[in-house]
N, CA, C, O and CB atoms as a CASP TS submission, in Angstrom:
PFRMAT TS
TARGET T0000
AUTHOR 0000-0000-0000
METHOD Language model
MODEL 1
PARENT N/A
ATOM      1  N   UNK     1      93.353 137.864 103.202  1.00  0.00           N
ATOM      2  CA  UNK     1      92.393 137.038 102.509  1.00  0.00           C
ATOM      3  C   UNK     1      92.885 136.725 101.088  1.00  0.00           C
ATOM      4  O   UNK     1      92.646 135.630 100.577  1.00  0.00           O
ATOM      5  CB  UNK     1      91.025 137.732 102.472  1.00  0.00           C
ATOM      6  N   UNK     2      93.602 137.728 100.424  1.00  0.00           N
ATOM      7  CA  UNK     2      93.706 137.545  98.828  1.00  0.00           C
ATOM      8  C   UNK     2      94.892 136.391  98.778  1.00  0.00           C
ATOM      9  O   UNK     2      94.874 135.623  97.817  1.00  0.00           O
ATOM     10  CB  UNK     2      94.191 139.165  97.891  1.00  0.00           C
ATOM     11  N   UNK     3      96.115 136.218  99.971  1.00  0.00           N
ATOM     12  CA  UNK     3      97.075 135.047 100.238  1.00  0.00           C
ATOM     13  C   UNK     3      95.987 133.461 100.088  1.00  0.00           C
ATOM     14  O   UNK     3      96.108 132.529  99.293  1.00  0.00           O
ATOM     15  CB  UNK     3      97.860 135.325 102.100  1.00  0.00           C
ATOM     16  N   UNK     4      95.182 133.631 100.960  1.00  0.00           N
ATOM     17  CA  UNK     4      94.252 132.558 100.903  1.00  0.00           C
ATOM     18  C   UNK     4      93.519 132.112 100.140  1.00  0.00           C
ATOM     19  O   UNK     4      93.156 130.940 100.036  1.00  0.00           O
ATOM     20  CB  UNK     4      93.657 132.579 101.498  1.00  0.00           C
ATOM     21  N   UNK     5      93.187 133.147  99.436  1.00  0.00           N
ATOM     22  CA  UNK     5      92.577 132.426  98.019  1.00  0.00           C
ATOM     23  C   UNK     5      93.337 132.138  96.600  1.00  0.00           C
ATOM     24  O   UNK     5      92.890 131.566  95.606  1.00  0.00           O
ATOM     25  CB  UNK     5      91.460 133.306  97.560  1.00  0.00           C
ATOM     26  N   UNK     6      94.709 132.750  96.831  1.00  0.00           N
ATOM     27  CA  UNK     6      96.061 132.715  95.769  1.00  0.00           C
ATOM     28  C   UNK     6      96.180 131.414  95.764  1.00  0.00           C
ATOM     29  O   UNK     6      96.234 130.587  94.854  1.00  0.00           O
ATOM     30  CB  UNK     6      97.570 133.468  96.191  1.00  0.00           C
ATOM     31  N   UNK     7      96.226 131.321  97.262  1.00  0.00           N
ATOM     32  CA  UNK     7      96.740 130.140  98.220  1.00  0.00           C
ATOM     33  C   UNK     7      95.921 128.571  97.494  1.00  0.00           C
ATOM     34  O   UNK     7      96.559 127.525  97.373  1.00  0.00           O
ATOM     35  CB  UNK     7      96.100 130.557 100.190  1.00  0.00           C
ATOM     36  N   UNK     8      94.414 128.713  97.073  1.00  0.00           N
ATOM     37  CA  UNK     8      93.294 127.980  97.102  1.00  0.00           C
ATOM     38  C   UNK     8      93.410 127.623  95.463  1.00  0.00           C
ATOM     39  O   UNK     8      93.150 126.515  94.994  1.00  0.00           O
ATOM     40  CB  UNK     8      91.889 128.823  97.722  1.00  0.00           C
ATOM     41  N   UNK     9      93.831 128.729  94.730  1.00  0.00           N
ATOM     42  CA  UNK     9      94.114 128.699  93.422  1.00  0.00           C
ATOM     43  C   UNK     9      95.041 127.808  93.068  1.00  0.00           C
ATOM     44  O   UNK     9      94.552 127.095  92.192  1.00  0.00           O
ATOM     45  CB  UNK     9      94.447 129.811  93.000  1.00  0.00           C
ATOM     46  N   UNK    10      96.335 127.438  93.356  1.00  0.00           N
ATOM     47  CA  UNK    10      97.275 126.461  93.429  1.00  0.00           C
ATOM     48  C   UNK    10      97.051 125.239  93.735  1.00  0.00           C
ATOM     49  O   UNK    10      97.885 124.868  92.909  1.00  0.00           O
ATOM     50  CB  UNK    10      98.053 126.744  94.101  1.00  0.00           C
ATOM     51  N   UNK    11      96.700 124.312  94.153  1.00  0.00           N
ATOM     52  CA  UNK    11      96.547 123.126  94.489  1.00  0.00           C
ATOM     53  C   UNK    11      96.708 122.448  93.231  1.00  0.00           C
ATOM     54  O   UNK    11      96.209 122.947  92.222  1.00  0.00           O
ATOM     55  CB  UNK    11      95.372 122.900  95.188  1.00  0.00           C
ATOM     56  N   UNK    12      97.360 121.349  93.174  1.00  0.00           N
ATOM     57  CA  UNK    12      97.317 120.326  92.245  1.00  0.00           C
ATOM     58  C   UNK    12      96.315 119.535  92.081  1.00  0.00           C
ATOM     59  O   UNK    12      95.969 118.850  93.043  1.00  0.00           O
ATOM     60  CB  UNK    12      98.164 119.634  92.382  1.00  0.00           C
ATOM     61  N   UNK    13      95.568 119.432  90.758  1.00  0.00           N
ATOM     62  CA  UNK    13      94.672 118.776  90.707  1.00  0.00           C
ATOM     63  C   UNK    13      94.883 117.014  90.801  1.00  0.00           C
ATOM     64  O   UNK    13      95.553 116.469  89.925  1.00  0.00           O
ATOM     65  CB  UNK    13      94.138 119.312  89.626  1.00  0.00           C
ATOM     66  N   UNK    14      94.231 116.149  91.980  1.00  0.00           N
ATOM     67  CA  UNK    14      94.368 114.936  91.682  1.00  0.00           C
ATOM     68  C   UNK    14      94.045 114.178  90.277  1.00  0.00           C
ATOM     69  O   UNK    14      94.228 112.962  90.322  1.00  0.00           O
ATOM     70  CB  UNK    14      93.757 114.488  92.561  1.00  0.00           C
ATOM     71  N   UNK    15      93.684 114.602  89.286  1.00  0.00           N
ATOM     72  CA  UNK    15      93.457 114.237  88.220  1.00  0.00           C
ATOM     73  C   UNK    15      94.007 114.264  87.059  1.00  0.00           C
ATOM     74  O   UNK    15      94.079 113.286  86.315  1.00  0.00           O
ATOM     75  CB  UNK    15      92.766 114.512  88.129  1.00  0.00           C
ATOM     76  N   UNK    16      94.613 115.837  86.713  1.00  0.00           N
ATOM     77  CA  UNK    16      95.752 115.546  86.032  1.00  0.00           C
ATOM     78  C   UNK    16      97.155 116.294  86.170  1.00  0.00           C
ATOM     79  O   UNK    16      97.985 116.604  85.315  1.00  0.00           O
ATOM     80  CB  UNK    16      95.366 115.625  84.836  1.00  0.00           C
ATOM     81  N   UNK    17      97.111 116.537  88.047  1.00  0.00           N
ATOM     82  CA  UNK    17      98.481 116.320  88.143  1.00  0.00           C
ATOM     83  C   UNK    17      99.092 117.797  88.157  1.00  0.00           C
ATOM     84  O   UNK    17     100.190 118.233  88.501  1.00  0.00           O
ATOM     85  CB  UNK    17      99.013 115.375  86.934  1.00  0.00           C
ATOM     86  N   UNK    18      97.718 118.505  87.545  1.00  0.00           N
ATOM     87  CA  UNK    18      98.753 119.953  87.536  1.00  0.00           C
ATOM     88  C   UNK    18      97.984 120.924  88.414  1.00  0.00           C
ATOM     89  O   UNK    18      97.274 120.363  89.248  1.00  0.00           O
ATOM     90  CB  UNK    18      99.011 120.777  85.820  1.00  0.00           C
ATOM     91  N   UNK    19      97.964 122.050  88.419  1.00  0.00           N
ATOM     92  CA  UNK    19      97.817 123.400  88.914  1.00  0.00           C
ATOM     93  C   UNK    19      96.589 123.470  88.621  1.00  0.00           C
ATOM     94  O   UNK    19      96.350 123.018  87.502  1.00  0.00           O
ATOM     95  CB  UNK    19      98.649 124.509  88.394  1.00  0.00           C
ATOM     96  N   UNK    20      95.338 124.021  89.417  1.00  0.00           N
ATOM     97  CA  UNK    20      93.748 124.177  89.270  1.00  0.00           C
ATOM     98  C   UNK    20      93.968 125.109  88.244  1.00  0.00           C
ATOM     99  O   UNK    20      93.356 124.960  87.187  1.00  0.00           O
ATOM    100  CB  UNK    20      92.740 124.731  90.624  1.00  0.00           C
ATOM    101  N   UNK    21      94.969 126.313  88.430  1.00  0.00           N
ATOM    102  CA  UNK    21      94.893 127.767  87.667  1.00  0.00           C
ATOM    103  C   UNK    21      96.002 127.844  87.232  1.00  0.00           C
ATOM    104  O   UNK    21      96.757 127.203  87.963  1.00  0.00           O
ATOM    105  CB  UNK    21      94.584 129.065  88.412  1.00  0.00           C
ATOM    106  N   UNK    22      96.606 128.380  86.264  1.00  0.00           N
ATOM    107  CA  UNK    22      97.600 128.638  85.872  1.00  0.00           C
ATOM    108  C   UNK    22      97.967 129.905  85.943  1.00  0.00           C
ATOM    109  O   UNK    22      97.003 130.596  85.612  1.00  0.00           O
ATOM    110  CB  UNK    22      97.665 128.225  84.932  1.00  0.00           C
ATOM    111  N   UNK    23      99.087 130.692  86.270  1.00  0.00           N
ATOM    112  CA  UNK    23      99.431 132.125  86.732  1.00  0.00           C
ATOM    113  C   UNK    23      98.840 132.708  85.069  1.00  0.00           C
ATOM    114  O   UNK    23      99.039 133.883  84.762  1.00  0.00           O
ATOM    115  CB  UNK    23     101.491 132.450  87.283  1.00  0.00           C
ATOM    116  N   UNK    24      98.248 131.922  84.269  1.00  0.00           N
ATOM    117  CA  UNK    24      97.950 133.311  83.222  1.00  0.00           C
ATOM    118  C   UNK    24      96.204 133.700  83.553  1.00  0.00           C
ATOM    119  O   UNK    24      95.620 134.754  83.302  1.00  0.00           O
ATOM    120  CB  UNK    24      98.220 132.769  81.103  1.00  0.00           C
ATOM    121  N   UNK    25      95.657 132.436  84.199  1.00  0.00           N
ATOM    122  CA  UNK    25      94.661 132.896  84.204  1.00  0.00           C
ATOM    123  C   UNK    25      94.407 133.365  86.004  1.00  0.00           C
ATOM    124  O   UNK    25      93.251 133.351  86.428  1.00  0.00           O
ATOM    125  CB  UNK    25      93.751 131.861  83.436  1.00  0.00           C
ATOM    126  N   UNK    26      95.301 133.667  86.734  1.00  0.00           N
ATOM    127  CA  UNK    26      95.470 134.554  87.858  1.00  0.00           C
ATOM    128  C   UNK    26      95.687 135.858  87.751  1.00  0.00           C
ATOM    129  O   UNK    26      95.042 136.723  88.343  1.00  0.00           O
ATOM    130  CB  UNK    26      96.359 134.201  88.538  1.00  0.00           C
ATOM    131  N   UNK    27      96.620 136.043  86.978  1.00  0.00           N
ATOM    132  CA  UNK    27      96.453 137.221  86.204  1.00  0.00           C
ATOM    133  C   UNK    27      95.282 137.771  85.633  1.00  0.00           C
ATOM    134  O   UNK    27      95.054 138.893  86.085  1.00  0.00           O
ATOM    135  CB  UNK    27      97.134 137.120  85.324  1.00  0.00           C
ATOM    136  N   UNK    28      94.629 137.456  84.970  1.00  0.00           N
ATOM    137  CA  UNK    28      93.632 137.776  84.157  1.00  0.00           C
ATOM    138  C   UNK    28      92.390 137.767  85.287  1.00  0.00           C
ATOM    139  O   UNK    28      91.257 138.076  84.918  1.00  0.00           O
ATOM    140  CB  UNK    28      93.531 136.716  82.847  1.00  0.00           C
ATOM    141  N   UNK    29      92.625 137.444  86.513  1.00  0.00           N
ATOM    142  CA  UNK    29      91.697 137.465  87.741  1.00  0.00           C
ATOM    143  C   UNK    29      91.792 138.571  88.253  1.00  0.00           C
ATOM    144  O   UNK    29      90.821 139.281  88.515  1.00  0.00           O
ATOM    145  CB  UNK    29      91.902 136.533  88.760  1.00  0.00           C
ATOM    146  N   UNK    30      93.318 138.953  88.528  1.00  0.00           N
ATOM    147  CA  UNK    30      93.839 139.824  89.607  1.00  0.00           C
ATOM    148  C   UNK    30      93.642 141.323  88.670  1.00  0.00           C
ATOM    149  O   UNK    30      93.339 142.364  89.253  1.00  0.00           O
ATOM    150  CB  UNK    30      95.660 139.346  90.172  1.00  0.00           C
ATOM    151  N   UNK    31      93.838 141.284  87.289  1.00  0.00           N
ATOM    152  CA  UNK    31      93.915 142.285  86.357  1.00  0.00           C
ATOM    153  C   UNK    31      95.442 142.853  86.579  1.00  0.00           C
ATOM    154  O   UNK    31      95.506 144.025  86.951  1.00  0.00           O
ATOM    155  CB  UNK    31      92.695 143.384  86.573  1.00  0.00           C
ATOM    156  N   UNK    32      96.207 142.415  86.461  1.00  0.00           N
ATOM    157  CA  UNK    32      97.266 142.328  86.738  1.00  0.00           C
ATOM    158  C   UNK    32      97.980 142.407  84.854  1.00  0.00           C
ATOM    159  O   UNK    32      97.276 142.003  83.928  1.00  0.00           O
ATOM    160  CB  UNK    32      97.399 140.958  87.830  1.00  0.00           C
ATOM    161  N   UNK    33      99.202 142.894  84.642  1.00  0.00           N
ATOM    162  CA  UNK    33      99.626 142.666  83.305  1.00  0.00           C
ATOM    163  C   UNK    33     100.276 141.977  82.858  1.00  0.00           C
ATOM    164  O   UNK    33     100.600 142.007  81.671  1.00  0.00           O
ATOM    165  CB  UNK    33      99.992 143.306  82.872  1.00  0.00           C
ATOM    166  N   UNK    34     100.679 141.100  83.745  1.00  0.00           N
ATOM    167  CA  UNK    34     101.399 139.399  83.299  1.00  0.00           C
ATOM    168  C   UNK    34     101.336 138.784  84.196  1.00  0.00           C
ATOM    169  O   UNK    34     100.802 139.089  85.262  1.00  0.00           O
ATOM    170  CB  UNK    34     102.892 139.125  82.881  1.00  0.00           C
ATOM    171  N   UNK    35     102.141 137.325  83.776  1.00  0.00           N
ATOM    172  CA  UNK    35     101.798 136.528  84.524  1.00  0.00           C
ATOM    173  C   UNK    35     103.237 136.240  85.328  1.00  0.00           C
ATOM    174  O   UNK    35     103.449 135.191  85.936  1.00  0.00           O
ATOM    175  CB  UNK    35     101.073 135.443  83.789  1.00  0.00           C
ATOM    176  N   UNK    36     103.995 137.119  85.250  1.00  0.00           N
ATOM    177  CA  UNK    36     105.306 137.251  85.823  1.00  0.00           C
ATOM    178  C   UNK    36     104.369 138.450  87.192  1.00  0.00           C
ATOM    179  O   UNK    36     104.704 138.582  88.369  1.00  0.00           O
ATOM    180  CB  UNK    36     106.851 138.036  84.421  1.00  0.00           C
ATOM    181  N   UNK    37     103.553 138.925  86.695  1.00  0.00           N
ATOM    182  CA  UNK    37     103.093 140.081  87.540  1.00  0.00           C
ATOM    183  C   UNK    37     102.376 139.351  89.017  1.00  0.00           C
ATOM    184  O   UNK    37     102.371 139.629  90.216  1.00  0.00           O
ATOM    185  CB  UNK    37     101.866 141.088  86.543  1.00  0.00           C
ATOM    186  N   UNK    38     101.693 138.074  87.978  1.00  0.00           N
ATOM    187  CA  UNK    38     100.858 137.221  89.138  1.00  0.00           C
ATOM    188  C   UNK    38     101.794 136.411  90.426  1.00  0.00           C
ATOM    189  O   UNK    38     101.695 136.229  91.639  1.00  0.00           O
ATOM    190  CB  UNK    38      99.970 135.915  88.241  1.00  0.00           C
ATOM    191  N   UNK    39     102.905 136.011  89.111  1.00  0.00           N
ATOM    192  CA  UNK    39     103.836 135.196  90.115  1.00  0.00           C
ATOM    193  C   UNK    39     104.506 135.927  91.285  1.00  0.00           C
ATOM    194  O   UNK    39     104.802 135.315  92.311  1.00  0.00           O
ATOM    195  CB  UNK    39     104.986 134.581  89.338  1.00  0.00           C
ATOM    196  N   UNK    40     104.702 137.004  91.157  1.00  0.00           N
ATOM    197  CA  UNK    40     105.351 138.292  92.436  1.00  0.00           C
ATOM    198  C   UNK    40     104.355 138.101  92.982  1.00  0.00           C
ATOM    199  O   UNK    40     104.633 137.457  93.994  1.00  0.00           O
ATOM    200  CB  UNK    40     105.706 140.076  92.191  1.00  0.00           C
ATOM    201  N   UNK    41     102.943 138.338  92.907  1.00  0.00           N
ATOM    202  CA  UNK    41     101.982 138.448  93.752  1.00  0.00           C
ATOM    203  C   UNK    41     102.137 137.361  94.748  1.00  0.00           C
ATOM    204  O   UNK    41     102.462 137.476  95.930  1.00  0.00           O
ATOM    205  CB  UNK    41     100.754 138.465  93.096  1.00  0.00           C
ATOM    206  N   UNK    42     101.837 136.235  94.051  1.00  0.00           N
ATOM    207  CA  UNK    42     101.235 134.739  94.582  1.00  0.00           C
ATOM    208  C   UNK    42     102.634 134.984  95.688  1.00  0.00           C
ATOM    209  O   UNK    42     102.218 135.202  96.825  1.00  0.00           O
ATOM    210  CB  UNK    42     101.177 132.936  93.152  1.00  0.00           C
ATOM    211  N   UNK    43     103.954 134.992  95.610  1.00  0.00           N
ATOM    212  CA  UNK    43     105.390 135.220  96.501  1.00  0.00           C
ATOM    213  C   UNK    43     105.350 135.848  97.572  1.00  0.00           C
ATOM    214  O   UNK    43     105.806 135.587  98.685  1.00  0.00           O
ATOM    215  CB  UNK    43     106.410 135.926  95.898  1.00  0.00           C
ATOM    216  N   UNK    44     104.492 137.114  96.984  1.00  0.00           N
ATOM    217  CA  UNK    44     104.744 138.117  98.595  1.00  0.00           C
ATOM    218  C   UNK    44     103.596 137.717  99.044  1.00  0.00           C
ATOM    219  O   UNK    44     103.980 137.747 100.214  1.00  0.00           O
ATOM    220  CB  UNK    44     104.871 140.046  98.655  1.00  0.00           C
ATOM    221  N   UNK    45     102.312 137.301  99.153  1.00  0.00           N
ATOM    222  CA  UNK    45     101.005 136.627  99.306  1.00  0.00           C
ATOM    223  C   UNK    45     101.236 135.555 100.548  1.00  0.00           C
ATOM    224  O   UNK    45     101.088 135.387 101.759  1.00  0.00           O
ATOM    225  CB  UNK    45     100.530 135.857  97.814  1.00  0.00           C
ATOM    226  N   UNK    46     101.785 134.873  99.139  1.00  0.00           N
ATOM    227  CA  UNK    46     101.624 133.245 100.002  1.00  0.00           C
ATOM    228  C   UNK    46     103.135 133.103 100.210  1.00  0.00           C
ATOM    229  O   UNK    46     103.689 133.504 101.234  1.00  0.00           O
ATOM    230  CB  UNK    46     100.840 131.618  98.934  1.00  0.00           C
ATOM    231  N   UNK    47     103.623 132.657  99.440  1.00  0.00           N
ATOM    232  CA  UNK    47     105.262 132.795  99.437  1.00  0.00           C
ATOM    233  C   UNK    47     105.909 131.266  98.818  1.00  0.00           C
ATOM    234  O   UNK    47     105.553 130.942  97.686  1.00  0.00           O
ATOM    235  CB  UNK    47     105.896 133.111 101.283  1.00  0.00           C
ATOM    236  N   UNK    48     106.916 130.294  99.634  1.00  0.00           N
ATOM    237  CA  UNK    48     107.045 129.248  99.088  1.00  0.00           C
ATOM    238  C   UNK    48     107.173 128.278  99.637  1.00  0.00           C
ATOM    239  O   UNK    48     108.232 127.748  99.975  1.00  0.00           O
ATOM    240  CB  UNK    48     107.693 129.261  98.477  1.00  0.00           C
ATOM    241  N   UNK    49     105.745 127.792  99.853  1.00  0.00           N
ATOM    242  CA  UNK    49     105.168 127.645 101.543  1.00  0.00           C
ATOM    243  C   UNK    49     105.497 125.669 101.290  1.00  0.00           C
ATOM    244  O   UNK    49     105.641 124.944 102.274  1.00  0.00           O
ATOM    245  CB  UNK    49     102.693 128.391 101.948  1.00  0.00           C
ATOM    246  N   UNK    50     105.549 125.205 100.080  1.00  0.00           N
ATOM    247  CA  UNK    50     105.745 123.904 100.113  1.00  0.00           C
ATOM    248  C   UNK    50     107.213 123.824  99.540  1.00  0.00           C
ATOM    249  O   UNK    50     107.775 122.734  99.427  1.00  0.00           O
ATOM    250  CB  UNK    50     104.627 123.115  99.337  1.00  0.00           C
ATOM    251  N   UNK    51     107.553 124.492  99.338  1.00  0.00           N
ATOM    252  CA  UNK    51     109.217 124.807  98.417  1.00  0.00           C
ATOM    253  C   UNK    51     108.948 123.886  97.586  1.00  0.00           C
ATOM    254  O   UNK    51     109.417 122.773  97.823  1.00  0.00           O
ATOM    255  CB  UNK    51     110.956 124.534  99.188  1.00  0.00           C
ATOM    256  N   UNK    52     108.387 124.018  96.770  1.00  0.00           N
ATOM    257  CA  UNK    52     108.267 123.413  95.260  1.00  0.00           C
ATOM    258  C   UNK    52     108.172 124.822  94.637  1.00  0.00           C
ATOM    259  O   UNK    52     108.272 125.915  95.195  1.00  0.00           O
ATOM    260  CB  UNK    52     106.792 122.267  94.871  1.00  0.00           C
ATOM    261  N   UNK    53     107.909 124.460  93.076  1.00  0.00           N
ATOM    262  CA  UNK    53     108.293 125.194  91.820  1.00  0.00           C
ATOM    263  C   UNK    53     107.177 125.877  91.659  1.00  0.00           C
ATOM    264  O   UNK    53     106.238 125.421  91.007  1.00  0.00           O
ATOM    265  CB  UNK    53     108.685 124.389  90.564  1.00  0.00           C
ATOM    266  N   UNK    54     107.150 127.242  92.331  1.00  0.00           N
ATOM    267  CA  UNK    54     105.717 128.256  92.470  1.00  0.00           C
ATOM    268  C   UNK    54     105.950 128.842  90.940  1.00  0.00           C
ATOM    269  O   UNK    54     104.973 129.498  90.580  1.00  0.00           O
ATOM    270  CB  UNK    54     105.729 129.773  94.002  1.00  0.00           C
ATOM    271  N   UNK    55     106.845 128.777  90.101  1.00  0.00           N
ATOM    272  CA  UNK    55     107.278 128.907  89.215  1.00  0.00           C
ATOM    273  C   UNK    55     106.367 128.135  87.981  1.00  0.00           C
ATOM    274  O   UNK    55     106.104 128.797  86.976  1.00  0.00           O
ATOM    275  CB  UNK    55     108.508 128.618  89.504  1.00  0.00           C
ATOM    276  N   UNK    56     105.957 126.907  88.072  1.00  0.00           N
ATOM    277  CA  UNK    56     105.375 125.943  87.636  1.00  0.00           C
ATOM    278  C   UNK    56     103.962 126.589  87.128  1.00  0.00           C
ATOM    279  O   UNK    56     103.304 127.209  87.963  1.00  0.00           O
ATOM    280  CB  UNK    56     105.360 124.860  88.676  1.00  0.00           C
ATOM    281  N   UNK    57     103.558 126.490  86.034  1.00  0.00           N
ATOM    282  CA  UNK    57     102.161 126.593  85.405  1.00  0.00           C
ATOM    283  C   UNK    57     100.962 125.825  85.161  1.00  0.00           C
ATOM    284  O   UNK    57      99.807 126.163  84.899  1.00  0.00           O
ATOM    285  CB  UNK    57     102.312 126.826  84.482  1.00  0.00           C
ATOM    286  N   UNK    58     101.652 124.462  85.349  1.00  0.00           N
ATOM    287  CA  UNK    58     101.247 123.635  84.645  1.00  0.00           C
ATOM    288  C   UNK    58     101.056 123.601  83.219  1.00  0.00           C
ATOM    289  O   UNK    58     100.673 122.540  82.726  1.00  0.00           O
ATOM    290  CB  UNK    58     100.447 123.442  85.100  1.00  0.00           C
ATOM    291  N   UNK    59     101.225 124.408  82.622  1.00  0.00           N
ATOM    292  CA  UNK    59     101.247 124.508  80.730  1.00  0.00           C
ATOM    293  C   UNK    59     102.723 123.073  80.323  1.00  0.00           C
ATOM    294  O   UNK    59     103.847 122.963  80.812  1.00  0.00           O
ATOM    295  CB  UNK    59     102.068 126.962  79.980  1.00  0.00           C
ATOM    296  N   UNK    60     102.114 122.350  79.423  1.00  0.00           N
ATOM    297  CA  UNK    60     102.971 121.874  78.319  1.00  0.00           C
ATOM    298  C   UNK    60     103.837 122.607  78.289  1.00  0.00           C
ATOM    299  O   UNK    60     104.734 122.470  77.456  1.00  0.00           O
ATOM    300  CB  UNK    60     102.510 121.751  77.101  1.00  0.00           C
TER
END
């Protein structure tokens, strides 16, 4: 279940293009201590299921 909602967290917003959540505030979900911490998660979770840049934050 927690893949699926990692999973639900990611989507690009049609509006501006980026990420609903950004791995800092997944982190700060998961209670996790970074957002390098979130990104391992979201990997072994979900993994890199569109092979794009799971890497990506959407931050400036």
């Amino acid at each position: 279940m927690e893949g699926n909602l990692l999973l639900a967290a990611r989507p690009t917003s049609s509006s501006t293009g980026k990420p609903l959540l950004i791995f800092k505030q997944i982190a700060a979900a998961l209670a996790v201590e970074s957002e390098q911490a979130a990104q391992g998660r979201y990997r072994r979770k979900v993994g890199n299921l569109g092979g794009g840049n799971a890497s990506y934050d959407g931050t400036p």
